[in-house]
C-alpha positions in Angstrom: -16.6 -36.0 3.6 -14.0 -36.7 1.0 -13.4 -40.4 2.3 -16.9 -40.7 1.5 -17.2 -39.5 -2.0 -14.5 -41.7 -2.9 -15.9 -44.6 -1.1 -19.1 -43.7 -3.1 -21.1 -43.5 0.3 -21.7 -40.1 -0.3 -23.1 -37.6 -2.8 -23.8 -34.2 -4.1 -26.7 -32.2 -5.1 -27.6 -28.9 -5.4 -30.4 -27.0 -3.1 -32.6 -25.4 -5.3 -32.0 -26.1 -8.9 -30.7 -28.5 -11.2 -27.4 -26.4 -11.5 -23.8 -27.1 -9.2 -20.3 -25.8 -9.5 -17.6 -27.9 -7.4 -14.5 -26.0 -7.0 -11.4 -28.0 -6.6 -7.6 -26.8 -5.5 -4.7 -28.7 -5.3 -1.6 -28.1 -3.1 0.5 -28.9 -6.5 0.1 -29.2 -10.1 -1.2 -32.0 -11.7 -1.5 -33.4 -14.5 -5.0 -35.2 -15.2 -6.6 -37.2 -17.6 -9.5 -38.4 -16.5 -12.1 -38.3 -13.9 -15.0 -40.9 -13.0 -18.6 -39.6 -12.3 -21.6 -41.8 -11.4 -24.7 -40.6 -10.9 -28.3 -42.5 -10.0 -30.6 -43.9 -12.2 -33.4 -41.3 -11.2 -33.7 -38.4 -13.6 -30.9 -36.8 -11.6 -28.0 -37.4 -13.8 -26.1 -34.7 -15.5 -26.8 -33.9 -18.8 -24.1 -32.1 -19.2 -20.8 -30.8 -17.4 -18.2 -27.9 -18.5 -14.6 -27.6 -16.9 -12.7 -24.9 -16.3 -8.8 -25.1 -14.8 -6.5 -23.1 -13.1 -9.3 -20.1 -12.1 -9.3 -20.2 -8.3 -13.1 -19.2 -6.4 -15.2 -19.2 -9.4 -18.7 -18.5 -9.1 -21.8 -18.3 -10.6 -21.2 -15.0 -12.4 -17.8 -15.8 -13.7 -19.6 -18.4 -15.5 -20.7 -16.0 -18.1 -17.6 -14.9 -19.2 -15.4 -17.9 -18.8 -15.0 -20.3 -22.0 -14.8 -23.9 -20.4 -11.4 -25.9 -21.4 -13.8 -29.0 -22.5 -17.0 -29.6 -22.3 -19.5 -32.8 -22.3 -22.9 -33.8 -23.2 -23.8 -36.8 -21.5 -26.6 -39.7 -21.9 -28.3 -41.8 -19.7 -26.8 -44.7 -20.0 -23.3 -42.7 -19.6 -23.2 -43.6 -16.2 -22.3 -47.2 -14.7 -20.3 -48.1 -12.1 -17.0 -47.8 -13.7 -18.0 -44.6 -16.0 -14.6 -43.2 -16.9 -14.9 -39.5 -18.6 -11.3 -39.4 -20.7 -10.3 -35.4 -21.0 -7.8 -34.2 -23.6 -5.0 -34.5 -21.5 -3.0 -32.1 -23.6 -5.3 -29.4 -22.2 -5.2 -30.8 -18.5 -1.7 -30.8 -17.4 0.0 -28.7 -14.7 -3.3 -28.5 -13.0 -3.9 -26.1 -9.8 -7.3 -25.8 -9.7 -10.4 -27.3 -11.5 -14.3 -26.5 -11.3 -16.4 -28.6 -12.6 -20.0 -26.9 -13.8 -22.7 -29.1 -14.2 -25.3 -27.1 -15.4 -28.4 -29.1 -15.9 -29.6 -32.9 -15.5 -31.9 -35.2 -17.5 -35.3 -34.1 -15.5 -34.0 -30.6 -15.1 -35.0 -31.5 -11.1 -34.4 -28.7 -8.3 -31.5 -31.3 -7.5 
């Protein structure tokens, strides 16, 4: 559940490889500049992340074709309990929709 990911009680990972796209609409725009990610300490982590606004339902395939807005390249020790990724906010305002494409993690693990 939402409550949960935001109580970090809950998390995600992906079924059968180390990839996982989280689509995200909002009911009005927004302007963001930042978002906070943590991750366990277990090889799981995301190596990397590319984001992509205002495309509503993409998939896999759109992937491809699409040029993310910003990417990352993370590092292990990236990720503590108050990890704040700053975007470049110029690019990030009047927000409607926002997938986030992680596309591999440290132990390139089926999760």
């Amino acid at each position: 559940s939402l409550t949960g990911f935001l109580n970090n009680t809950s998390s995600l990972e992906s079924d059968c490889d180390p990839q996982l796209l989280i689509n995200l609409c909002f009911t009005q725009p927004l302007n963001i500049h930042s978002f906070r990610l943590s991750a366990p300490d277990n090889g799981t982590a995301p190596a990397n992340v590319k984001l992509f606004t205002n495309r509503y339902h993409v998939d896999f395939d759109d992937l491809e074709e699409l040029t993310p807005i910003q990417e990352f390249n993370f590092g292990p020790s990236d990720f503590g309990p108050n990890s704040i990724v700053l975007l470049n906010y110029l690019k990030f305002q009047r927000t409607t929709a926002l997938a986030f494409f992680f596309e591999n993690n440290f132990g390139n693990e089926d999760r």
